[in-house]
KOLKEZA-129299 format. One record per residue: residue in three letters; x, y, z of N, C-alpha, C in turn; residue number from 1. Coordinates in pm, 1 decimal. Atoms other than C-alpha are relative to their C-alpha. Example, Ala and Ser with C-alpha at 12.3 -4.5 7.8 and 13.67 -1.06 7.14 Angstrom:
<rs>
<r><code>ALA</code><n_xx>89.0</n_xx><n_yy>-119.0</n_yy><n_zz>0.0</n_zz><ca_xx>1230.0</ca_xx><ca_yy>-450.0</ca_yy><ca_zz>780.0</ca_zz><c_xx>90.0</c_xx><c_yy>120.0</c_yy><c_zz>0.0</c_zz><pos>1</pos></r>
<r><code>SER</code><n_xx>-82.0</n_xx><n_yy>-119.0</n_yy><n_zz>-6.0</n_zz><ca_xx>1367.0</ca_xx><ca_yy>-106.0</ca_yy><ca_zz>714.0</ca_zz><c_xx>-77.0</c_xx><c_yy>109.0</c_yy><c_zz>73.0</c_zz><pos>2</pos></r>
</rs>
This chain:
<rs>
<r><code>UNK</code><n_xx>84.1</n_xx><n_yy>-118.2</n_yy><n_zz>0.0</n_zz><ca_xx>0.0</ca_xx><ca_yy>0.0</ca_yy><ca_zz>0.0</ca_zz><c_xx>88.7</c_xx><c_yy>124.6</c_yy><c_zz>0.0</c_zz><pos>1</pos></r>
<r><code>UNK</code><n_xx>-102.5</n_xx><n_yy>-128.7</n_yy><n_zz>21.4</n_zz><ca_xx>146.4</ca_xx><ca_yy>325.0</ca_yy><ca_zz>-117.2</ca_zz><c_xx>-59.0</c_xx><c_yy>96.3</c_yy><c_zz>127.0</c_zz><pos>2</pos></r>
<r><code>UNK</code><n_xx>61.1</n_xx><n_yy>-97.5</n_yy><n_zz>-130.0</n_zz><ca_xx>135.9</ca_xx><ca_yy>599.3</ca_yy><ca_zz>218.4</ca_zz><c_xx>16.1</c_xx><c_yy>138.5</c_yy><c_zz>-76.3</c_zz><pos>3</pos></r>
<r><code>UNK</code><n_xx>-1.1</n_xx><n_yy>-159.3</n_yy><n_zz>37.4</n_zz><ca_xx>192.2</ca_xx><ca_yy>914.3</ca_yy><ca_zz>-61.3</ca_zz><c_xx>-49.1</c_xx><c_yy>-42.2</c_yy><c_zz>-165.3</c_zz><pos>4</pos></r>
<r><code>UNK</code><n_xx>1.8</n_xx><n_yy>-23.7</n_yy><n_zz>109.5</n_zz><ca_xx>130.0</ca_xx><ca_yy>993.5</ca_yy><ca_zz>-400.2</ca_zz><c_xx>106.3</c_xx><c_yy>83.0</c_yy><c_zz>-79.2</c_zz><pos>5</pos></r>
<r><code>UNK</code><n_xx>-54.7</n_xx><n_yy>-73.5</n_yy><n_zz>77.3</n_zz><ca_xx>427.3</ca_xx><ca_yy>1087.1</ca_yy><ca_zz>-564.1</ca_zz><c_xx>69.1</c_xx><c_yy>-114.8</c_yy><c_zz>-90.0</c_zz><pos>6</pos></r>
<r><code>UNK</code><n_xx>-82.2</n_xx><n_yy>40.6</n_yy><n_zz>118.5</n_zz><ca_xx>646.0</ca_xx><ca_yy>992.1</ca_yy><ca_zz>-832.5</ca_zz><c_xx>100.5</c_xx><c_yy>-92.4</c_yy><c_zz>23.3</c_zz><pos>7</pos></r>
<r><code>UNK</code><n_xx>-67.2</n_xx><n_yy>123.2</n_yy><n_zz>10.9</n_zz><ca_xx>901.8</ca_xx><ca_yy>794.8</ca_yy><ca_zz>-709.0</ca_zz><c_xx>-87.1</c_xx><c_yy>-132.9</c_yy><c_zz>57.6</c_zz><pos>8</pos></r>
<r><code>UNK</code><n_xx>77.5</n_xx><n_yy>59.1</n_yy><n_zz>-71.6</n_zz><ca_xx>677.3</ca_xx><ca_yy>635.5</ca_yy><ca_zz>-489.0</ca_zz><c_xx>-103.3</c_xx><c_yy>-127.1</c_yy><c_zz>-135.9</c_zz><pos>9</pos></r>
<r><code>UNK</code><n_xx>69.5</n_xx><n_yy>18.5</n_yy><n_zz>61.6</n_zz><ca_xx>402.0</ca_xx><ca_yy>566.9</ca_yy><ca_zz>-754.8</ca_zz><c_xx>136.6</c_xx><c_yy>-152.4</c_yy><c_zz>-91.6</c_zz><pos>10</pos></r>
<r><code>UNK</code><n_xx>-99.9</n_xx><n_yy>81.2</n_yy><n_zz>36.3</n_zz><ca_xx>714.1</ca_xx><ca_yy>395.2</ca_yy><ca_zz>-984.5</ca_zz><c_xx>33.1</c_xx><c_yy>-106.5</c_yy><c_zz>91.9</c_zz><pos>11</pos></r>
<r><code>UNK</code><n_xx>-97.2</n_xx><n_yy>108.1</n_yy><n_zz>-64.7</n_zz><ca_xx>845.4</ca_xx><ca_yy>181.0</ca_yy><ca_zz>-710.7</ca_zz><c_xx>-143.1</c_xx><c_yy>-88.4</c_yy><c_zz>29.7</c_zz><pos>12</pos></r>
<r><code>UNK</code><n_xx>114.8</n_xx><n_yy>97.0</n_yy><n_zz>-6.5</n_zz><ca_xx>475.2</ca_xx><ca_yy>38.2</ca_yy><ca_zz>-671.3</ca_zz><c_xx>-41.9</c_xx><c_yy>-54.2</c_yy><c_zz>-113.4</c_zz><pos>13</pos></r>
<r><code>UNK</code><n_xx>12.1</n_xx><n_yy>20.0</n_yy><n_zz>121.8</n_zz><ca_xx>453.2</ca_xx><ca_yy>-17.3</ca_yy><ca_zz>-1046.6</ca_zz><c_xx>106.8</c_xx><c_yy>-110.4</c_yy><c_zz>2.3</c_zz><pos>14</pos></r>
<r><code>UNK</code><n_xx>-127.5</n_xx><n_yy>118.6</n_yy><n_zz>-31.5</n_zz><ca_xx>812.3</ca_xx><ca_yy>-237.2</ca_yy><ca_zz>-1022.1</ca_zz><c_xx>-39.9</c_xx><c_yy>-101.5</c_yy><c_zz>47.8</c_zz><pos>15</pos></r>
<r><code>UNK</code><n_xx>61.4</n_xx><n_yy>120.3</n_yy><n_zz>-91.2</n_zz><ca_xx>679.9</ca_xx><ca_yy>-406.9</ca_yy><ca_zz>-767.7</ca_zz><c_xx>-125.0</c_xx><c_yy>-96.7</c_yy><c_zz>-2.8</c_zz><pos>16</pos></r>
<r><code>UNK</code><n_xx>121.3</n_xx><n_yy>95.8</n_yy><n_zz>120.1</n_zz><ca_xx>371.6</ca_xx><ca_yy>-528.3</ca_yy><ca_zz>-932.2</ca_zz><c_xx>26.4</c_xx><c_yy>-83.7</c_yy><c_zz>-68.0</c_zz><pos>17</pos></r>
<r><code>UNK</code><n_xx>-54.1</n_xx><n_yy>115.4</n_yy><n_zz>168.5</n_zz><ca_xx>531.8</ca_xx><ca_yy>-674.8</ca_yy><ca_zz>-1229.0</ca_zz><c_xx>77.5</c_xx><c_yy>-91.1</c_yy><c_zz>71.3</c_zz><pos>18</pos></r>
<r><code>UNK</code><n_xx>-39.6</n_xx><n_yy>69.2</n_yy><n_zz>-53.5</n_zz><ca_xx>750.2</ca_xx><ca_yy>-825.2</ca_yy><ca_zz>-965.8</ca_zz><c_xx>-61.4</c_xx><c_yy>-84.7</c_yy><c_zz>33.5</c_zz><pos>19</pos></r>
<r><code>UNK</code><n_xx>158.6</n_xx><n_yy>45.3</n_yy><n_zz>-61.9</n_zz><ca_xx>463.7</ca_xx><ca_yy>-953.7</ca_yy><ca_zz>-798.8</ca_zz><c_xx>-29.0</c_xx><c_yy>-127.6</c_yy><c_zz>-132.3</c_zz><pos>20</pos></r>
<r><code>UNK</code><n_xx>24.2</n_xx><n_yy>37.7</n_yy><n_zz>75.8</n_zz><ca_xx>361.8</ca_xx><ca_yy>-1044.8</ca_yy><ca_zz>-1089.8</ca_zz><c_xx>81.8</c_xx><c_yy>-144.1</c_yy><c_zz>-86.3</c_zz><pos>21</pos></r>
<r><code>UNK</code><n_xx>-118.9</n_xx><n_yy>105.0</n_yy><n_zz>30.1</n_zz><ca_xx>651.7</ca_xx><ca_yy>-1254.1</ca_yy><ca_zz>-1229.2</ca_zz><c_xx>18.9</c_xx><c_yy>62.2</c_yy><c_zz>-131.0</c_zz><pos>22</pos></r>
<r><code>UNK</code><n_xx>-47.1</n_xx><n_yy>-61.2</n_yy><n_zz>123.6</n_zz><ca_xx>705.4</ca_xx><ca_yy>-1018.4</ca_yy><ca_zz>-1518.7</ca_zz><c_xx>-94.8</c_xx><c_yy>109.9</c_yy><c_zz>-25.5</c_zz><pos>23</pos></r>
<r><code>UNK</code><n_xx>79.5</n_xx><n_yy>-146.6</n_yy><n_zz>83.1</n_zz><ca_xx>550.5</ca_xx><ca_yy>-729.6</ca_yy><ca_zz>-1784.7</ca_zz><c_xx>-35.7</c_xx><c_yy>-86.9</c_yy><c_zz>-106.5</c_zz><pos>24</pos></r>
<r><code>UNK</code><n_xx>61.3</n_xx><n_yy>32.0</n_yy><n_zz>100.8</n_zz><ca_xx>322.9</ca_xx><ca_yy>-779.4</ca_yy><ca_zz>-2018.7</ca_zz><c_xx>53.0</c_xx><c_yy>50.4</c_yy><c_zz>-115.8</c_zz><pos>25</pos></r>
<r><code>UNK</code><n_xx>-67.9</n_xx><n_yy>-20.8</n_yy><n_zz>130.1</n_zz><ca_xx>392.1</ca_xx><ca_yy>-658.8</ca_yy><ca_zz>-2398.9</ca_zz><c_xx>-56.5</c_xx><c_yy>160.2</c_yy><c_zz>41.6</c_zz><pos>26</pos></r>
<r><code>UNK</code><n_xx>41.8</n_xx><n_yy>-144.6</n_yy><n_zz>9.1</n_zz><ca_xx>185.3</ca_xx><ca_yy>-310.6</ca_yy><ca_zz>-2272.5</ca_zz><c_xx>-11.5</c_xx><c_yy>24.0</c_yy><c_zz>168.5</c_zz><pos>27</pos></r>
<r><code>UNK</code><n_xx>55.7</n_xx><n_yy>-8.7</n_yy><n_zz>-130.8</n_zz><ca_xx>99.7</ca_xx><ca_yy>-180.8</ca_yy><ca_zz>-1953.9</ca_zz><c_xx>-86.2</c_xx><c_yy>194.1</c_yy><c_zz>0.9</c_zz><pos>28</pos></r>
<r><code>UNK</code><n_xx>78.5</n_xx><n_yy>-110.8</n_yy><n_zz>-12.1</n_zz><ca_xx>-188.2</ca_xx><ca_yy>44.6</ca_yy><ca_zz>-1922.0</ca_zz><c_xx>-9.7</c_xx><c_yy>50.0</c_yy><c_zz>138.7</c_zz><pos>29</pos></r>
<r><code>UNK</code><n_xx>27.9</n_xx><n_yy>-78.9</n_yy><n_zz>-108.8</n_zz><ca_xx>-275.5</ca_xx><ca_yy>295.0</ca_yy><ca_zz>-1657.1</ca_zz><c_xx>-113.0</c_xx><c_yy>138.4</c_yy><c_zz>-5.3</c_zz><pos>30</pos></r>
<r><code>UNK</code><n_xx>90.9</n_xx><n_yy>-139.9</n_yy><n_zz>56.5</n_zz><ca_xx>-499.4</ca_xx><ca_yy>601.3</ca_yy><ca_zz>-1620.1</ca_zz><c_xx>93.0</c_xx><c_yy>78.8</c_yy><c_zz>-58.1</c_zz><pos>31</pos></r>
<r><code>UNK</code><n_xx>-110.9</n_xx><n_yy>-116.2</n_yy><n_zz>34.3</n_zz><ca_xx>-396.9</ca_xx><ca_yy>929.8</ca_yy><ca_zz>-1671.3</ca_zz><c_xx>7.1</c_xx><c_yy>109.5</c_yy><c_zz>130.7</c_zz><pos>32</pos></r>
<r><code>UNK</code><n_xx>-71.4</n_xx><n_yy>-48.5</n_yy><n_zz>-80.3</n_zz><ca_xx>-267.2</ca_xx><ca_yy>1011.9</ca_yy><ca_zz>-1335.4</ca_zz><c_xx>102.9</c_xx><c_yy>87.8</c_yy><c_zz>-21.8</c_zz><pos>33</pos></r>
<r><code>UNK</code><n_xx>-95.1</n_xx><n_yy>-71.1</n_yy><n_zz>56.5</n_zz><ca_xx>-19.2</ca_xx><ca_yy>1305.4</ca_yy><ca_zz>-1382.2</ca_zz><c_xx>73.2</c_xx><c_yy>-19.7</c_yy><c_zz>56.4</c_zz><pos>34</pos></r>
<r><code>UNK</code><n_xx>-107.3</n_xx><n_yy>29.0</n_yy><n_zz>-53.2</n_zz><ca_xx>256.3</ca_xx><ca_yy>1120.7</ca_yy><ca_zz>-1216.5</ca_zz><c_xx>19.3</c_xx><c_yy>-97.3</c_yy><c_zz>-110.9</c_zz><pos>35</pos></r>
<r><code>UNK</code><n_xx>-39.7</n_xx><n_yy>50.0</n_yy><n_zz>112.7</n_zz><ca_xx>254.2</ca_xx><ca_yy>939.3</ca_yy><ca_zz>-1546.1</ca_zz><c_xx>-3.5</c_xx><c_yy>22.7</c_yy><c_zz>-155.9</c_zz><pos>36</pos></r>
<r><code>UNK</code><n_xx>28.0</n_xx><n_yy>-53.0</n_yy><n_zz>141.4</n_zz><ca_xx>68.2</ca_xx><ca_yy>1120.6</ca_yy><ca_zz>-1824.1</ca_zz><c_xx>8.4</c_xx><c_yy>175.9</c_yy><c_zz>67.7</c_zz><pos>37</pos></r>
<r><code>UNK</code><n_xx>-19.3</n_xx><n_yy>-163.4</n_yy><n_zz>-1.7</n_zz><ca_xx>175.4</ca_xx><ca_yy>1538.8</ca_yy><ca_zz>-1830.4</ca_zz><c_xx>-102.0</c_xx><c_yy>38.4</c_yy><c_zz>-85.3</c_zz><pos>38</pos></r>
<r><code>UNK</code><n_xx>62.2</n_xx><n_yy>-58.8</n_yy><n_zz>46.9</n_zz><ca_xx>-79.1</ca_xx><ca_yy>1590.7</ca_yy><ca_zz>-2070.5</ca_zz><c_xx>-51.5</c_xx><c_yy>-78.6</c_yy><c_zz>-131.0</c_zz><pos>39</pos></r>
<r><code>UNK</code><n_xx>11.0</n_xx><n_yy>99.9</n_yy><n_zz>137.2</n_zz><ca_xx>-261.6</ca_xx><ca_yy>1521.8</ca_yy><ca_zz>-2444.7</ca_zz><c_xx>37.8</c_xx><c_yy>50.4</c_yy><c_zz>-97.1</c_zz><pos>40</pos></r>
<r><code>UNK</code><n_xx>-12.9</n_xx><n_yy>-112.1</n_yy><n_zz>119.4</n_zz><ca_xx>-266.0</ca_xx><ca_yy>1621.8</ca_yy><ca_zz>-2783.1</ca_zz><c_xx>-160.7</c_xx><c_yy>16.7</c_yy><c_zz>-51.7</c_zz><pos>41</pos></r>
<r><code>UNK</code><n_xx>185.6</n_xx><n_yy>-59.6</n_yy><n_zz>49.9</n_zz><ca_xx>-584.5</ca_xx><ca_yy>1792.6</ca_yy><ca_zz>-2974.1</ca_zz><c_xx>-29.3</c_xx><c_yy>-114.9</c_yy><c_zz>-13.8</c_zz><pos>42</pos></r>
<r><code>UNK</code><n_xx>107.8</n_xx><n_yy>87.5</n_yy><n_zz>41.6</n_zz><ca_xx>-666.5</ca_xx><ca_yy>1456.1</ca_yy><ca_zz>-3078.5</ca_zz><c_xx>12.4</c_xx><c_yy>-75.6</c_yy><c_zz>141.8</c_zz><pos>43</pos></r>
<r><code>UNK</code><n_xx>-0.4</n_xx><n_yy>41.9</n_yy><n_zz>-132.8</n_zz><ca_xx>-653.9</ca_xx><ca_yy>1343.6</ca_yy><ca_zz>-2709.8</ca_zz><c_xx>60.2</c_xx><c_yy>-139.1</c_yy><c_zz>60.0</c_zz><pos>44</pos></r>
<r><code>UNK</code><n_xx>-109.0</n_xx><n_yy>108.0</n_yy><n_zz>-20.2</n_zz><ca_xx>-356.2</ca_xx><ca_yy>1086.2</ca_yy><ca_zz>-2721.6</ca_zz><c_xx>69.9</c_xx><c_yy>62.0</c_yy><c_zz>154.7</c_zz><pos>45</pos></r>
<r><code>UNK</code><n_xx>-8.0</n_xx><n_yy>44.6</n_yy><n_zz>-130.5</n_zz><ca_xx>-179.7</ca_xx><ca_yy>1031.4</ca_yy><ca_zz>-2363.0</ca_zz><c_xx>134.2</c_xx><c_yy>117.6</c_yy><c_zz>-76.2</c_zz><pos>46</pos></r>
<r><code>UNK</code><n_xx>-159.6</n_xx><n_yy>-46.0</n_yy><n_zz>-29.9</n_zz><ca_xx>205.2</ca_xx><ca_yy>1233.3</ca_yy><ca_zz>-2346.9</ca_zz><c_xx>17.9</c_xx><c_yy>-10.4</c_yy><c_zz>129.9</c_zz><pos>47</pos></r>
<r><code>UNK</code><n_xx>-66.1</n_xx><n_yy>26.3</n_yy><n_zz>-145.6</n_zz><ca_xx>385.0</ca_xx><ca_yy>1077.2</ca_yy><ca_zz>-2085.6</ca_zz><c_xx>85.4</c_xx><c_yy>46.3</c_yy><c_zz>43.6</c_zz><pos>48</pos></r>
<r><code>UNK</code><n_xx>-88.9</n_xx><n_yy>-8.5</n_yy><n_zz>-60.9</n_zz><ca_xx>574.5</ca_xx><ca_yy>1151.3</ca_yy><ca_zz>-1831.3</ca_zz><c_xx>158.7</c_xx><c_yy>-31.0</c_yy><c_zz>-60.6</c_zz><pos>49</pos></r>
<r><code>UNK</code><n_xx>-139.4</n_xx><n_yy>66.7</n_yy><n_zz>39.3</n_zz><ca_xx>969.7</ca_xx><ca_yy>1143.8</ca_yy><ca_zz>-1943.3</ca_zz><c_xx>56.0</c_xx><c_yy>-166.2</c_yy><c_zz>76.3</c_zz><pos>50</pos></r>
<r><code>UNK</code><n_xx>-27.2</n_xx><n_yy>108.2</n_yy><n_zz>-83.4</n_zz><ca_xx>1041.9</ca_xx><ca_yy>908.5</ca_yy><ca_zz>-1657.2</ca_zz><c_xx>-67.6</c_xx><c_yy>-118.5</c_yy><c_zz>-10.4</c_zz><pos>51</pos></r>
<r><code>UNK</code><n_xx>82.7</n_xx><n_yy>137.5</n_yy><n_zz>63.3</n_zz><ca_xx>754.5</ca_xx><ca_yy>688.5</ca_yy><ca_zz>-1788.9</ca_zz><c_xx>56.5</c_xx><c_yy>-38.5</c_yy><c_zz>-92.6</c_zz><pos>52</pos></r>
<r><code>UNK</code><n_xx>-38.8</n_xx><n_yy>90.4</n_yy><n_zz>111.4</n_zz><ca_xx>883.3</ca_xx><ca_yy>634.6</ca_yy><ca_zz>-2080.2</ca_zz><c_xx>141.5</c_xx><c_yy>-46.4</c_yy><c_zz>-11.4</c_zz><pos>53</pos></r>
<r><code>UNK</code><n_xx>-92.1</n_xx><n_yy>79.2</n_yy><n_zz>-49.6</n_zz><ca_xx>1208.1</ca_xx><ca_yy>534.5</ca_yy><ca_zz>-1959.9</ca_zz><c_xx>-9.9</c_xx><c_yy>-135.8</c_yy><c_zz>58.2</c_zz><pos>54</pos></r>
<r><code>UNK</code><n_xx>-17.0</n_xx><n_yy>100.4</n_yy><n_zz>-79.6</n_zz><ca_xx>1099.1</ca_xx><ca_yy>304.0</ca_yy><ca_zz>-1687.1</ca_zz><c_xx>-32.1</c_xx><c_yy>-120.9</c_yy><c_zz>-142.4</c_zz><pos>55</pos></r>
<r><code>UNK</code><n_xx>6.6</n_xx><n_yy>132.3</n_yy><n_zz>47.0</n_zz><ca_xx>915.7</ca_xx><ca_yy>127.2</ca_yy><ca_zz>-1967.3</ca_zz><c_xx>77.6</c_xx><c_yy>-43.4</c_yy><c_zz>-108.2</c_zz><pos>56</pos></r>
<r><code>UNK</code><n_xx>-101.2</n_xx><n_yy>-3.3</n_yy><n_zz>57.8</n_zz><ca_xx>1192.8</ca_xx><ca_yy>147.4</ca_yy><ca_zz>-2196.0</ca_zz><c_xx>64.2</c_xx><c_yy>-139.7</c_yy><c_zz>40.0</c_zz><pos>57</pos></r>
<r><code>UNK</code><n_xx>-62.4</n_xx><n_yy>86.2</n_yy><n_zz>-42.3</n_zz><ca_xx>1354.8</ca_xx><ca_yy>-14.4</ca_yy><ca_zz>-1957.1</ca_zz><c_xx>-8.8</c_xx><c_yy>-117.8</c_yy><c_zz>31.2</c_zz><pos>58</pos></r>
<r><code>UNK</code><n_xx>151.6</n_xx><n_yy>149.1</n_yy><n_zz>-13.6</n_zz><ca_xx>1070.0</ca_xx><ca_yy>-293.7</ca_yy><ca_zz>-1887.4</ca_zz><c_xx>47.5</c_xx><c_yy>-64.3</c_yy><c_zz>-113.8</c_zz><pos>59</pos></r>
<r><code>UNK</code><n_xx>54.6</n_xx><n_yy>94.9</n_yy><n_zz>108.7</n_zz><ca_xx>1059.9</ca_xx><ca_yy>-389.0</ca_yy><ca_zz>-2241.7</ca_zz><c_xx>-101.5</c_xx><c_yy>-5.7</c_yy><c_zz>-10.0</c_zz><pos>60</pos></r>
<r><code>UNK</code><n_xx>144.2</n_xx><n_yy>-11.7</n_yy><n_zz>61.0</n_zz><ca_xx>712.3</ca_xx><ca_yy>-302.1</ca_yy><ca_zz>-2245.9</ca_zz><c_xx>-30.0</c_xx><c_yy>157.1</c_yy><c_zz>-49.0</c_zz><pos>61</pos></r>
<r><code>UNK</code><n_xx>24.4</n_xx><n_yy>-116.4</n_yy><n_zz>85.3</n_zz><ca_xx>513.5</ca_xx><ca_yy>-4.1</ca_yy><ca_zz>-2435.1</ca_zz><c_xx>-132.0</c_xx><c_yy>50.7</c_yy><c_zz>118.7</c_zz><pos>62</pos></r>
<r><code>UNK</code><n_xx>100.0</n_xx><n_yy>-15.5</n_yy><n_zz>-102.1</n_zz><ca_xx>328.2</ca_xx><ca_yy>208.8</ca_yy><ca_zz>-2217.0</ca_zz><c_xx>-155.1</c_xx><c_yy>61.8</c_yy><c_zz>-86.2</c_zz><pos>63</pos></r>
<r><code>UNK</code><n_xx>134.0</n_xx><n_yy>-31.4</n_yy><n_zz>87.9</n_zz><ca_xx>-63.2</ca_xx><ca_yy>302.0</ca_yy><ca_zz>-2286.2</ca_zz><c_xx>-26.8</c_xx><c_yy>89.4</c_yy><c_zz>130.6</c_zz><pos>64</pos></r>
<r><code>UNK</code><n_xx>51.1</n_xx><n_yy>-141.3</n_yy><n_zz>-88.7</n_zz><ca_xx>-273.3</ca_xx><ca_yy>593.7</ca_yy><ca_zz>-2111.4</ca_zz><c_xx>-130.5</c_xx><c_yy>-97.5</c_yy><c_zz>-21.8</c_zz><pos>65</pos></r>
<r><code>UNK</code><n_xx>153.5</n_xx><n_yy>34.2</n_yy><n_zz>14.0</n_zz><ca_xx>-675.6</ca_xx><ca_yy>504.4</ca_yy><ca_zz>-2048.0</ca_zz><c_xx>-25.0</c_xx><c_yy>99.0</c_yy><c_zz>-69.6</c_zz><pos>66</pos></r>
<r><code>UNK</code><n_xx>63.3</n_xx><n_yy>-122.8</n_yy><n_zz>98.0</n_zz><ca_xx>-874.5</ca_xx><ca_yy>724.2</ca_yy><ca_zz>-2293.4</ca_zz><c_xx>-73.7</c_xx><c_yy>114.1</c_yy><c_zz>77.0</c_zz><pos>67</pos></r>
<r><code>UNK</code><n_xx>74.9</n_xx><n_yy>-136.3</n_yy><n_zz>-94.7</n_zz><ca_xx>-992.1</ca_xx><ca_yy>1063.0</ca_yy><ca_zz>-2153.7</ca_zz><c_xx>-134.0</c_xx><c_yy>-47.5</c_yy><c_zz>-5.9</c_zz><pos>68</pos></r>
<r><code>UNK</code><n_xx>161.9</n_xx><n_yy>-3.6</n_yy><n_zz>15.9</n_zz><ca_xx>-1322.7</ca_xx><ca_yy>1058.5</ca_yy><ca_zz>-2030.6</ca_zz><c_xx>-27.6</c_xx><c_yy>148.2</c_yy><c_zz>117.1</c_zz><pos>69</pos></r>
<r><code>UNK</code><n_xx>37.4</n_xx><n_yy>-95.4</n_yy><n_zz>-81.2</n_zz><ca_xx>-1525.3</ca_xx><ca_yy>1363.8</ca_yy><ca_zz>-1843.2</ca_zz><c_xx>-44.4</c_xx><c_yy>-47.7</c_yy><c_zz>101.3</c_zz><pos>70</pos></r>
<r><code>UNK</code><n_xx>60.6</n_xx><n_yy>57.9</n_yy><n_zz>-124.4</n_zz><ca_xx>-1553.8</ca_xx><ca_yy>1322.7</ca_yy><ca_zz>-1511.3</ca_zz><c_xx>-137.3</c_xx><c_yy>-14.4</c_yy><c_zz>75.2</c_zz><pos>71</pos></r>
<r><code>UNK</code><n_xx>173.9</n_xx><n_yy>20.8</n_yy><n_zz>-34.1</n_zz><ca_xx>-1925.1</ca_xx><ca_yy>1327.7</ca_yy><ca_zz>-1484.0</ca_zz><c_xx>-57.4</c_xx><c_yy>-108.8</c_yy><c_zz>-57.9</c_zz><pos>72</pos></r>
<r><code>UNK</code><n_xx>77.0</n_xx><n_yy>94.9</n_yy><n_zz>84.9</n_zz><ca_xx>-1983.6</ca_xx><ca_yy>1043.9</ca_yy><ca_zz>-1733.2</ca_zz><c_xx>120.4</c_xx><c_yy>-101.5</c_yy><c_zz>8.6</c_zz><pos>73</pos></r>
<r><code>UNK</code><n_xx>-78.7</n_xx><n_yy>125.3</n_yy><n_zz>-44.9</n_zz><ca_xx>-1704.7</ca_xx><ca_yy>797.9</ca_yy><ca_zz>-1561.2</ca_zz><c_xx>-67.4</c_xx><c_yy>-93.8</c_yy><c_zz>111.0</c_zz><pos>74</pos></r>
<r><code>UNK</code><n_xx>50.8</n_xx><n_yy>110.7</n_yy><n_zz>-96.4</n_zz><ca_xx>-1961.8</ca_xx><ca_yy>660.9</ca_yy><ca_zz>-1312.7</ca_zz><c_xx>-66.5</c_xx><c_yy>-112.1</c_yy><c_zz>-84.1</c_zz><pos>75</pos></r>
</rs>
């Protein structure tokens, strides 16, 4: 259980998953928490975090964003 929300933090619980896990898949999705996605483009694709796209660099997997949705029509 993560006790903060930050960035390294967030990463070292991501590691530890796949650990968990016994590996990475070929993708690994996530929302769009801005400790991983900084922002979109007009057509509302994900831009990640630099450090995201390292870690998964470094994974060997390709990272994905969830698709924007408005927060009134996510329940």
């Amino acid at each position: 259980m993560a006790t903060d929300h930050t960035q390294p933090t967030s990463f070292e619980r991501l590691v530890r998953c796949i650990d968990d896990l016994g590996g990475a898949t070929h993708e690994i999705l996530t929302d769009r928490d801005a400790v991983f996605v900084t922002g979109q483009t007009r057509d509302s694709k994900a831009i990640f975090a630099p450090e995201r796209v390292d870690a998964c660099r470094l994974l060997g997997v390709v990272p994905r964003a969830c698709r924007a949705f408005r927060a009134k029509t996510k329940c």
